[in-house]
Backbone as JSON Lines, residues from 0, in Angstrom:
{"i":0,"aa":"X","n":[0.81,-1.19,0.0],"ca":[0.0,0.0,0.0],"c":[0.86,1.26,0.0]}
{"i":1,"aa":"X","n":[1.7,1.03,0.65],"ca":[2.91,2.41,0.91],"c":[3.51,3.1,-0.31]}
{"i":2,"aa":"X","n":[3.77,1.23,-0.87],"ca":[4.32,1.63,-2.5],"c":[3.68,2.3,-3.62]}
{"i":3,"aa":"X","n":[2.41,2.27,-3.18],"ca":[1.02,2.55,-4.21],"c":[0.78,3.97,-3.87]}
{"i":4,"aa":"X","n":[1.13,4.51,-2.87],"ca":[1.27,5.81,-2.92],"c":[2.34,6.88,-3.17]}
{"i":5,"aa":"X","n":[3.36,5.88,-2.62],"ca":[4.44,6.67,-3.28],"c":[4.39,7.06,-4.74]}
{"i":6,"aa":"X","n":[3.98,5.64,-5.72],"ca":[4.5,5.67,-6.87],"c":[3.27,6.84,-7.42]}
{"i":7,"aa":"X","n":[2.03,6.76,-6.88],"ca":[1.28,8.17,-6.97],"c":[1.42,9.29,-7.12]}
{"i":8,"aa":"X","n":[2.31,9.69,-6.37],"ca":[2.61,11.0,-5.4],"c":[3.84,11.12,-6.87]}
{"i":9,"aa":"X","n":[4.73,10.3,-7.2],"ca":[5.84,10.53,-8.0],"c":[5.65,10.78,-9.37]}
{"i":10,"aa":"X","n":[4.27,10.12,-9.8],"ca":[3.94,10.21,-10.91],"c":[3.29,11.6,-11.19]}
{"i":11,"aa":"X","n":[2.44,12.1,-9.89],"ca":[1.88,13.79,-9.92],"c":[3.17,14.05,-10.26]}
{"i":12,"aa":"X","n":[4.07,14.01,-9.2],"ca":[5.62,15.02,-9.6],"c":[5.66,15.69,-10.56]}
{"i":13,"aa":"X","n":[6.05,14.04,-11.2],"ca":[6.75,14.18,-12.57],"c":[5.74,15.26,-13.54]}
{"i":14,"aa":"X","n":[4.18,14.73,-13.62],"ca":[3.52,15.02,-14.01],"c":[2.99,16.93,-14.22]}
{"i":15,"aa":"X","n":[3.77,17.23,-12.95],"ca":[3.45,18.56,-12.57],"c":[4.85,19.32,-13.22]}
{"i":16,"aa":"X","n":[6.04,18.18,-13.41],"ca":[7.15,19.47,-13.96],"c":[6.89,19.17,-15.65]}
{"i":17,"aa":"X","n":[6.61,18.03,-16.25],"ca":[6.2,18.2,-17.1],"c":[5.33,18.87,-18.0]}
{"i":18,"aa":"X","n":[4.26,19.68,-17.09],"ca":[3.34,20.34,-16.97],"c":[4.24,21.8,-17.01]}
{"i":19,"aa":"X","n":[4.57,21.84,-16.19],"ca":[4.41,23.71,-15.59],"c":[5.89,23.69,-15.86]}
{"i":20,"aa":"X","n":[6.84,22.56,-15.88],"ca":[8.44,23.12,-15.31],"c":[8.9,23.37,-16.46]}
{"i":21,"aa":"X","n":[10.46,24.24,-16.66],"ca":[10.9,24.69,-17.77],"c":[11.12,23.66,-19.04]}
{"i":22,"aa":"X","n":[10.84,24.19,-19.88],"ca":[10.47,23.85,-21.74],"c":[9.41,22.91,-21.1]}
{"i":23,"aa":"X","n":[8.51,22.63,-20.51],"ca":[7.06,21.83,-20.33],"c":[5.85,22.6,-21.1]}
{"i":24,"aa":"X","n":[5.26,21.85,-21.31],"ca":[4.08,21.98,-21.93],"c":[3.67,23.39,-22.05]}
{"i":25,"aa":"X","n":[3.8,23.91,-20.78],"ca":[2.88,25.55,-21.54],"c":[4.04,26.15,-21.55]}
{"i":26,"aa":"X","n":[5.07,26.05,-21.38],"ca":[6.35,27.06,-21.83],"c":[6.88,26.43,-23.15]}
{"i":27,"aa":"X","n":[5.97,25.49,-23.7],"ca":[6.4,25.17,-25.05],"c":[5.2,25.74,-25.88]}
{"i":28,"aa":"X","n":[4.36,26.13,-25.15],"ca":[2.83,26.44,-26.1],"c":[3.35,28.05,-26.19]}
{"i":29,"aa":"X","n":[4.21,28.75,-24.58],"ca":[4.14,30.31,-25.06],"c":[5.03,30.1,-26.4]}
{"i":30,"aa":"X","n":[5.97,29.88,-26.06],"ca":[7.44,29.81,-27.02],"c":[6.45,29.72,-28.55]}
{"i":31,"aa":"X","n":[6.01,28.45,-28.82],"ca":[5.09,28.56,-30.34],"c":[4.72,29.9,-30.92]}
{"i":32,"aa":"X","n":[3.43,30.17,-29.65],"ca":[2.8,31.74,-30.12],"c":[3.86,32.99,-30.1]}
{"i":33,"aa":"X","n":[4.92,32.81,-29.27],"ca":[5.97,33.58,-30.01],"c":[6.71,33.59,-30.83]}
{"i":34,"aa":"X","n":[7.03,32.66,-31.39],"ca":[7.59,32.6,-32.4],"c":[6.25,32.99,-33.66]}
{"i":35,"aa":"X","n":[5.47,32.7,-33.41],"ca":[4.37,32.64,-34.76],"c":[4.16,34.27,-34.74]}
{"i":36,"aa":"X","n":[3.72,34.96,-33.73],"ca":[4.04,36.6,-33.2],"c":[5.4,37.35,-34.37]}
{"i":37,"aa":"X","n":[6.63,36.59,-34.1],"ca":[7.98,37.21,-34.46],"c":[7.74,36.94,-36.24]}
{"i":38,"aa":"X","n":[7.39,35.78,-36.68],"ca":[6.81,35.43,-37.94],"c":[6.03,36.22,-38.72]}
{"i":39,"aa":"X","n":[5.06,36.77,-38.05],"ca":[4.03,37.54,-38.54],"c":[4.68,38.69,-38.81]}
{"i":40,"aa":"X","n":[5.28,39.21,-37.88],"ca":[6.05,40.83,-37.91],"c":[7.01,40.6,-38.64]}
{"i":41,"aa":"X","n":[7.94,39.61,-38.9],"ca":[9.03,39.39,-39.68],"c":[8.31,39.73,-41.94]}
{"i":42,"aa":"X","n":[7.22,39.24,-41.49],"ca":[6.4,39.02,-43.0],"c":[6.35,40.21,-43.51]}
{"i":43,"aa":"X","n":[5.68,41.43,-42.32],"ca":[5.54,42.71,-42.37],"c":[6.56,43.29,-42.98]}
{"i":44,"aa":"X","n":[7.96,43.0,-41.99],"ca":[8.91,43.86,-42.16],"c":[9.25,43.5,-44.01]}
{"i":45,"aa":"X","n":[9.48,42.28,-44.53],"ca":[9.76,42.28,-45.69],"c":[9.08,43.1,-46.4]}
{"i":46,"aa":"X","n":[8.0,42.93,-47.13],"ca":[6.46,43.87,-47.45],"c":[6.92,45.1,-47.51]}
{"i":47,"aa":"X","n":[7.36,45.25,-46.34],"ca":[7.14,47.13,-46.07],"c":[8.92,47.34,-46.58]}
{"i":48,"aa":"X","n":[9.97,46.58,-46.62],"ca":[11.42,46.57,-47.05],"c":[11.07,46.42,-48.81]}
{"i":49,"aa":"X","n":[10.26,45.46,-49.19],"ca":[10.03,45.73,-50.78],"c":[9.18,46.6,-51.11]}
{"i":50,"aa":"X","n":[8.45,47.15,-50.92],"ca":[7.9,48.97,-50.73],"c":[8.99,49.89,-50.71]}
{"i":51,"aa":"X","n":[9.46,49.8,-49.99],"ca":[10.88,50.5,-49.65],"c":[11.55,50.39,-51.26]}
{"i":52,"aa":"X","n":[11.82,49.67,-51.21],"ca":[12.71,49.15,-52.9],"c":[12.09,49.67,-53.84]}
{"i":53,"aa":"X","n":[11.03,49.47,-54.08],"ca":[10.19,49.74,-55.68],"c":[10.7,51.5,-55.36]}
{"i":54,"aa":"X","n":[10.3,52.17,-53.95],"ca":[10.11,53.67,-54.5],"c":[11.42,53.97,-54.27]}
{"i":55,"aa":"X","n":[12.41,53.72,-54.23],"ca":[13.99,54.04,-54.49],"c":[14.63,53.51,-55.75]}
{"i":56,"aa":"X","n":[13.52,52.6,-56.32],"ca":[13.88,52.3,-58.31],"c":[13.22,53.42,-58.44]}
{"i":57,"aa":"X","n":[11.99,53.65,-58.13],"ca":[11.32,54.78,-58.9],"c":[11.94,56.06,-59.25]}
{"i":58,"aa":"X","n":[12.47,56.56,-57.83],"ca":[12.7,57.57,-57.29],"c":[14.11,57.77,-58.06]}
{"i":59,"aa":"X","n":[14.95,56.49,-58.38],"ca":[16.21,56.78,-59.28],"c":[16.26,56.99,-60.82]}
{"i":60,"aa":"X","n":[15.13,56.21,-60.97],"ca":[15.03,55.75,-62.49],"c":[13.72,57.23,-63.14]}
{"i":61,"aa":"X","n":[12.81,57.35,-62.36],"ca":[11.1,58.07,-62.91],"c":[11.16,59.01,-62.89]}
{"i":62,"aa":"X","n":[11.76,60.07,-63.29],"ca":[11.81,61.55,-63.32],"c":[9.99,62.17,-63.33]}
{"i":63,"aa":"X","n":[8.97,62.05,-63.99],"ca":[7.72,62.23,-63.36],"c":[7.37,61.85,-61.94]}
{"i":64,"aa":"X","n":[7.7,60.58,-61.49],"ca":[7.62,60.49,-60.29],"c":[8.08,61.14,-59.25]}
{"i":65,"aa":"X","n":[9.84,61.28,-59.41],"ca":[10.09,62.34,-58.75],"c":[9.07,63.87,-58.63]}
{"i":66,"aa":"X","n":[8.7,64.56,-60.05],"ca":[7.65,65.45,-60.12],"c":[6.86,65.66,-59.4]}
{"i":67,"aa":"X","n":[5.97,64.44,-59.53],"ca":[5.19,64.26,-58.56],"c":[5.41,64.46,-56.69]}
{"i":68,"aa":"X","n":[6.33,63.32,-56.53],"ca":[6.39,63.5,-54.97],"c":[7.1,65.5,-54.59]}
{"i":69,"aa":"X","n":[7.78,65.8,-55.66],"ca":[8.37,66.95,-54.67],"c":[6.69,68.15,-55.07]}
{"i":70,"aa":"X","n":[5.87,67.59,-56.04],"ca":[5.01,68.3,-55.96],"c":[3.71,68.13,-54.77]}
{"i":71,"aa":"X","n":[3.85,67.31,-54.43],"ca":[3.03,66.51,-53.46],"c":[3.13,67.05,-52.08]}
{"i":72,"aa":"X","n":[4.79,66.02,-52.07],"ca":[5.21,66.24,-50.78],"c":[5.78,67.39,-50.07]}
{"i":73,"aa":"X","n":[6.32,68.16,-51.16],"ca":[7.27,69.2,-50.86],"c":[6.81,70.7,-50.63]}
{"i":74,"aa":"X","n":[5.5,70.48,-51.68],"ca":[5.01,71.46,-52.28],"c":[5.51,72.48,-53.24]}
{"i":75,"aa":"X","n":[6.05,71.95,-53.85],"ca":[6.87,72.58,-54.6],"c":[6.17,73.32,-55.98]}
{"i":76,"aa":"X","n":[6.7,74.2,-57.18],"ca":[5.32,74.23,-58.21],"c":[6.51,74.71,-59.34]}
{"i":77,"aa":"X","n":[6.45,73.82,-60.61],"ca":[6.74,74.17,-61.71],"c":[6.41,75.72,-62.39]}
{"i":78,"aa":"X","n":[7.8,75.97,-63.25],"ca":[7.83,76.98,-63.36],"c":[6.49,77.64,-64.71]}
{"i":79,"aa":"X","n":[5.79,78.67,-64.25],"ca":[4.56,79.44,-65.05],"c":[3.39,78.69,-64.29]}
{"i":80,"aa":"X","n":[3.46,77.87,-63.17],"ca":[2.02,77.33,-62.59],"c":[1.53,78.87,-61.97]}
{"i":81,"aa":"X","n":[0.31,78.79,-61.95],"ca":[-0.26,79.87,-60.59],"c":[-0.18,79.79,-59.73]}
{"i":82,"aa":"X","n":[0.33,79.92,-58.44],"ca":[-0.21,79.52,-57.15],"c":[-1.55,80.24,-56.54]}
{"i":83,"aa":"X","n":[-2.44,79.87,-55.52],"ca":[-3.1,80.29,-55.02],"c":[-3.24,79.97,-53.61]}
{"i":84,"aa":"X","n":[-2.84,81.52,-52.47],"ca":[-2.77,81.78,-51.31],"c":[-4.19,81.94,-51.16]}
{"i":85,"aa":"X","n":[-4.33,81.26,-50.13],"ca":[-5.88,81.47,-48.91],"c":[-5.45,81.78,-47.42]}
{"i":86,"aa":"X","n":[-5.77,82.65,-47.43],"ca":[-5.36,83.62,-45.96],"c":[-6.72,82.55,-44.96]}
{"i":87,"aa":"X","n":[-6.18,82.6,-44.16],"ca":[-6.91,81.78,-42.5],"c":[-7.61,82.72,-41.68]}
């Protein structure tokens, strides 16, 4: 009978570091969703790094494009455009 509890009691043990103790079961389930987390953002970062690329071909190669953004962004205005000021 003694033995029948011991081997009980040893098998929770085990059962409990397997469970909870380091690389066990749920420190292998966080680890997954982090890594799948770092994955996702890693996907992003490419995406947004080949975005990056296309408008630095553009930007070397597209002389309209350039046009565009310093007209856009810069505000800039080709020479004989009108401008038009609106006072606030």
């Amino acid at each position: 009978m003694k033995l029948g509890k011991c081997l009980i009691a040893f098998v929770l043990f085990i059962g409990f570091f397997i469970t909870f103790g380091k690389r066990g079961l749920i420190d292998s389930y966080t680890m997954k969703e982090r890594v799948h987390a770092l994955r996702e953002y890693n996907q992003q970062l490419v995406l947004q790094n080949n975005a990056l690329k296309e408008d630095i071909l553009l930007l070397r190669n597209d002389l309209p494009y350039v046009e565009t953004i310093a007209r856009n962004e810069l505000g800039m205005v080709r020479k004989g455009d009108i401008v038009y000021r609106f006072s606030r």
